[in-house]
C-alpha positions as CSV (number, residue, x, y, z in Angstrom):
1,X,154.4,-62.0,198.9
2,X,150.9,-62.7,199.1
3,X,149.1,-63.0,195.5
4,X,146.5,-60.2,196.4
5,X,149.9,-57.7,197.4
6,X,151.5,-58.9,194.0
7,X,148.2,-57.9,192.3
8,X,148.1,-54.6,194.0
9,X,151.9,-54.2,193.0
10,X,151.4,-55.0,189.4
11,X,148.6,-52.3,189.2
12,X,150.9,-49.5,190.9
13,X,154.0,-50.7,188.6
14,X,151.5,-50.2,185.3
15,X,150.2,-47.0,186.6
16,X,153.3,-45.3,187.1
17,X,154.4,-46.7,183.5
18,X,151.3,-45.2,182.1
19,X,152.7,-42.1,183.8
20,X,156.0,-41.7,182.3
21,X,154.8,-42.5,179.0
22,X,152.5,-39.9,179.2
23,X,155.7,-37.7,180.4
24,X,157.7,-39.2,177.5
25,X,155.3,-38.3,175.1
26,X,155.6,-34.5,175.2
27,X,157.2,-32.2,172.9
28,X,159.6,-31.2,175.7
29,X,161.9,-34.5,175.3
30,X,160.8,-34.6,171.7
31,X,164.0,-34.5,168.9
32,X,166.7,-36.0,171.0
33,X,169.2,-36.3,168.3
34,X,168.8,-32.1,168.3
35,X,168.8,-31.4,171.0
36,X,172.6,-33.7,172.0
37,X,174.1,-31.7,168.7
38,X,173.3,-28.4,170.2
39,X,174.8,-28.9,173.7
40,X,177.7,-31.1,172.4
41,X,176.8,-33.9,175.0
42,X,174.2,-37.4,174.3
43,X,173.7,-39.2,177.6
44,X,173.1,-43.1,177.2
45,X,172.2,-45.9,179.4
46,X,174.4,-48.9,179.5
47,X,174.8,-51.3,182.3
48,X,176.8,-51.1,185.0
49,X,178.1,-54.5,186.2
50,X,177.4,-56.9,182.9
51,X,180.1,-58.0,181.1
52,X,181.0,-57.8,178.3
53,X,177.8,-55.2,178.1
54,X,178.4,-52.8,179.9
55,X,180.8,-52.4,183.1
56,X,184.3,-50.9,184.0
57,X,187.9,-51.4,183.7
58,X,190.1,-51.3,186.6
59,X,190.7,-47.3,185.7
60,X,187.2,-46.7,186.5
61,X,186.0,-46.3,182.8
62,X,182.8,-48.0,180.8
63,X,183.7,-50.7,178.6
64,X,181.9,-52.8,176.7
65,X,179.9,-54.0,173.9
66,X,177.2,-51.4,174.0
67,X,179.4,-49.0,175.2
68,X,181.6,-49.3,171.8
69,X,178.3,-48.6,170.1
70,X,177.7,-46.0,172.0
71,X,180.7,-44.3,171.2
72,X,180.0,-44.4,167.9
73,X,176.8,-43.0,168.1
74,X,178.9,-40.0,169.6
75,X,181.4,-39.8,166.5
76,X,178.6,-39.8,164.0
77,X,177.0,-37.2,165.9
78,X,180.7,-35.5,166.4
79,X,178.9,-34.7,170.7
80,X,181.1,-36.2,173.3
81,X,179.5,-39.4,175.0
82,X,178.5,-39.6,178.7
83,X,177.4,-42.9,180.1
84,X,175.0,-43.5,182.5
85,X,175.2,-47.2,184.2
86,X,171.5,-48.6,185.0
87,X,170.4,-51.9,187.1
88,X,168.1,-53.6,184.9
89,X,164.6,-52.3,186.8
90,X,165.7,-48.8,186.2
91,X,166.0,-49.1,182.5
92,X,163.1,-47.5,181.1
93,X,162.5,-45.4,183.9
94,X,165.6,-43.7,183.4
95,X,164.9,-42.9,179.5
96,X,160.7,-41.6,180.5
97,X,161.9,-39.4,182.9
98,X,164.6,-37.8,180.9
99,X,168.0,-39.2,182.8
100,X,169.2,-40.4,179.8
101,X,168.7,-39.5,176.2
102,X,168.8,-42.8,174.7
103,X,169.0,-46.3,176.5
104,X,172.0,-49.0,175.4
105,X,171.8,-51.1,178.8
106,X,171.2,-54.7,177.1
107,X,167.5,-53.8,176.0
108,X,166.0,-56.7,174.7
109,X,163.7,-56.1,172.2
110,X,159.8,-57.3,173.5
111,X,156.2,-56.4,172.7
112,X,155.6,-55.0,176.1
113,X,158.4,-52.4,176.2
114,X,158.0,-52.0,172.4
115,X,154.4,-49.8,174.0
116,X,156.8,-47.6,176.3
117,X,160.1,-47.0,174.5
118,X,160.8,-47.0,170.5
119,X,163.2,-49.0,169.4
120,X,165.7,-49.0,166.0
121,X,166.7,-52.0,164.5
122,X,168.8,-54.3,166.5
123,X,172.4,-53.9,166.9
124,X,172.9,-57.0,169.1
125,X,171.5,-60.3,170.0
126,X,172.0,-62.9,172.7
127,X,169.8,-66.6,174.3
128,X,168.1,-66.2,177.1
129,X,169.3,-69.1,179.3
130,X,169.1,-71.3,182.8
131,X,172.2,-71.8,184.1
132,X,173.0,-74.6,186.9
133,X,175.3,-77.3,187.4
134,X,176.4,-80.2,185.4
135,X,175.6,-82.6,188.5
136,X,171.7,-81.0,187.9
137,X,169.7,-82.7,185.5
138,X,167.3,-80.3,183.6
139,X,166.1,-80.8,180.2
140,X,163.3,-78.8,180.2
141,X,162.4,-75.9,182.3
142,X,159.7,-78.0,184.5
143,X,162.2,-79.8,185.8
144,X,164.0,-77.0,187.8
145,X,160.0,-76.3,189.5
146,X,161.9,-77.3,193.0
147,X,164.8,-75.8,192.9
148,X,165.7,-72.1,193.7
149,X,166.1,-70.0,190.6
150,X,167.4,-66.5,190.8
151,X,166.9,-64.2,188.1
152,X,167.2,-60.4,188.2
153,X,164.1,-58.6,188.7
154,X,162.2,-57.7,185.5
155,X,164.5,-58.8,183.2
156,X,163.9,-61.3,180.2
157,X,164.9,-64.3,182.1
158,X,162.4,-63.6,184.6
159,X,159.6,-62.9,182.8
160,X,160.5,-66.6,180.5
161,X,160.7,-68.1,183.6
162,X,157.7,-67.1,185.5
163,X,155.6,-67.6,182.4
164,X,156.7,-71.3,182.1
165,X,156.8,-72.1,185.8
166,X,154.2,-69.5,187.4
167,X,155.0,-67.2,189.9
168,X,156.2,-69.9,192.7
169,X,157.9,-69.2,195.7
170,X,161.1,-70.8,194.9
171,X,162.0,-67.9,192.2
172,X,164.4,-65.2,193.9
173,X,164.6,-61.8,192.7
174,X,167.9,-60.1,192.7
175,X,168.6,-56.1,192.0
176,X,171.0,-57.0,189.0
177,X,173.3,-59.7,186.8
178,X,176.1,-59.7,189.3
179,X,174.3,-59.9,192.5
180,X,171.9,-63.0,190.6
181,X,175.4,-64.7,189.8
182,X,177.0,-64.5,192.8
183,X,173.9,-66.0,194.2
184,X,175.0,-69.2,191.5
185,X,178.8,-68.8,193.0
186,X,177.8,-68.6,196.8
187,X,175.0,-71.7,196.6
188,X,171.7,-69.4,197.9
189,X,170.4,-70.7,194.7
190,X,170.6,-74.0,192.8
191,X,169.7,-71.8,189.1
192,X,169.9,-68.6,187.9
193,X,167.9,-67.8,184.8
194,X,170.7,-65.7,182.4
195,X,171.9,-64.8,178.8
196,X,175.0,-66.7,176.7
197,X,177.3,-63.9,177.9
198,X,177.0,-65.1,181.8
199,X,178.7,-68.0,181.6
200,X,182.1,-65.4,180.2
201,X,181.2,-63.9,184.1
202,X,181.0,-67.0,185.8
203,X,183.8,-68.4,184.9
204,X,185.6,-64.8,185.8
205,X,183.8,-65.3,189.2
206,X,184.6,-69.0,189.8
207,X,187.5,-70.4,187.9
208,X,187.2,-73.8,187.4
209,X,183.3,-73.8,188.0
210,X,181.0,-76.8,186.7
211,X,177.6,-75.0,185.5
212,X,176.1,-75.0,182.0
213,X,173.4,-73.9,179.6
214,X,170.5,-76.4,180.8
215,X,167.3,-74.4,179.0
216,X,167.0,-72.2,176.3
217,X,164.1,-69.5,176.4
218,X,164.2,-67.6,172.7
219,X,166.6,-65.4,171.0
220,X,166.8,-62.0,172.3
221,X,167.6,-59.1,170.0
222,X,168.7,-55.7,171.4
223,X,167.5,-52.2,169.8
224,X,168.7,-48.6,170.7
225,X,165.9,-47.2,173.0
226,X,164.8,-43.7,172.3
227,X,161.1,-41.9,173.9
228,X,158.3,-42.6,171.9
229,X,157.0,-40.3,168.9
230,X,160.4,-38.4,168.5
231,X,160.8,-39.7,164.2
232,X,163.6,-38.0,163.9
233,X,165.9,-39.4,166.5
234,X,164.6,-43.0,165.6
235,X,165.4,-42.5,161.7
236,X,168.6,-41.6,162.5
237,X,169.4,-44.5,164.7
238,X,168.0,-46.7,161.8
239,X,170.7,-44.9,159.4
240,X,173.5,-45.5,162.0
241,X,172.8,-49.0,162.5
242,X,172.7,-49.9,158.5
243,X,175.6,-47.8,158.2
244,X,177.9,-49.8,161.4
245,X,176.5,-53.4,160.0
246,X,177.1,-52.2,156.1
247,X,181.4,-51.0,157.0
248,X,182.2,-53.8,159.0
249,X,182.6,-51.8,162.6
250,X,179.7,-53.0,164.2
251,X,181.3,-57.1,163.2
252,X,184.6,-55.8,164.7
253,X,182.7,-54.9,168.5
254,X,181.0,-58.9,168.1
255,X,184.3,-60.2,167.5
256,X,185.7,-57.9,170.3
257,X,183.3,-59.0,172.9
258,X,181.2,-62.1,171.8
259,X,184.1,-63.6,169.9
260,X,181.7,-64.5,167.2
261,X,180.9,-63.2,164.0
262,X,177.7,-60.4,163.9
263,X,174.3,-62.2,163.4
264,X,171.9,-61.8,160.9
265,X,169.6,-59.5,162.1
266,X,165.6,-60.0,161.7
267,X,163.9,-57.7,159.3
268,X,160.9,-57.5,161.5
269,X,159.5,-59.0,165.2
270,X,156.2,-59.3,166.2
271,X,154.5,-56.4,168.1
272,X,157.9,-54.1,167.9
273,X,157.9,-51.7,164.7
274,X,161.7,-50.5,164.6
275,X,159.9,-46.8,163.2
276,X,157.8,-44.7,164.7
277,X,154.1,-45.4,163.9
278,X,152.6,-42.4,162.4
């Protein structure tokens, strides 16, 4: 892609996110905690094909870390559940134009999406991470410049790695986790640019495999997405995640899936107000 088409691409992407927020802003998707108690139903983004996120079991069902949040969010609210599985580019797309009520799908918690969604407190946290092989010697992120790095498009990783290395050729853009892993497993790239839960999925994918945490980006925390403006909804999530952290459920889901005690979770991050600004 030529740098004048990834300007002109960059300007459509930011119009169209100007749109739905504009969208998003209205009174008609306003009060979403409401509006799932009167019809009995919340929908809720979680990933598709991350584990231990978000993904199925061999039954067809969603499982997961998020997804066991989620579920509580549903009990508290005594409304039945239904999940919605999202690739990572259709994330906040899907909550602006109303196709989910609240989004669970691994959203990491940034000053950029913090001007198109609203986040609660976080519930979660991970690294972001460059994975490669042992054989590969990278101690710093400018030392993978050559090599080809997949990352899935729009994510964290990409955005870490783009800012540190530029946007160079090499970098290869896949649709979602899995497809940016099995680019790892199958050798069409030498790096993939991931989070500390991949390397559960890799070795699913490739018993026996040889790759390893090379580079660590930041710390990523994860927040409960709802449109922005709606107060109420966003209080209440705020309520639910003290309460979950407070009676010891949300520790039993990190031992569940992380196999590691809950963090501690920041009190505030820079550029992303966990309330609605009034």
């Amino acid at each position: 892609m030529t740098s004048m088409n990834a300007v002109r691409n960059a300007a459509l992407a930011v119009g169209a996110l100007i749109g739905l927020i504009g969208a998003a802003a209205t009174p008609s998707v306003a009060q979403t905690i409401d509006k799932a108690k009167q019809a009995g139903v919340i929908r809720i983004g979680v990933m598709g094909e991350q584990a231990p996120w978000g993904s199925f079991d061999s039954s067809g069902q969603n499982i997961g870390y998020d997804v066991d949040v989620a579920k509580l969010i549903g009990e508290e609210l005594g409304v039945k559940v239904e999940f919605v599985p999202n690739v990572v580019s259709a994330r906040i797309p899907n909550l602006l134009t109303g196709k989910v009520d609240l989004q669970m799908a691994v959203m990491g918690m940034y000053p950029d999406r913090a001007k198109a969604v609203q986040f609660s407190k976080p519930y979660a946290g991970l690294k972001i991470i460059l994975l490669a092989s042992k054989k590969l010697k990278i101690e710093k992120i400018e030392d993978a410049r050559n090599l080809r790095i997949g990352v899935p498009r729009g994510a964290a990783q990409d955005k870490a790695i783009t800012t540190a290395l530029g946007d160079i050729p090499n970098i290869r853009r896949f649709d979602d986790d899995s497809s940016n892993m099995q680019a790892l497993v199958s050798g069409q790239v030498d790096a993939i640019g991931g989070n500390t839960t991949y390397k559960i999925n890799l070795d699913k994918a490739a018993p026996g495999n040889d790759f390893e945490q090379k580079v660590v980006f930041n710390e990523q925390w994860m927040g409960i997405c709802s449109v922005l403006g709606d107060e109420k909804t966003n209080a209440w999530l705020n309520s639910f995640v003290d309460k979950i952290v407070a009676d010891g459920r949300l520790e039993a889901i990190n031992k569940k899936w992380l196999n590691a005690s809950a963090p501690e979770f920041p009190k505030t991050l820079e550029g992303v107000p966990f309330t609605v600004k009034k």
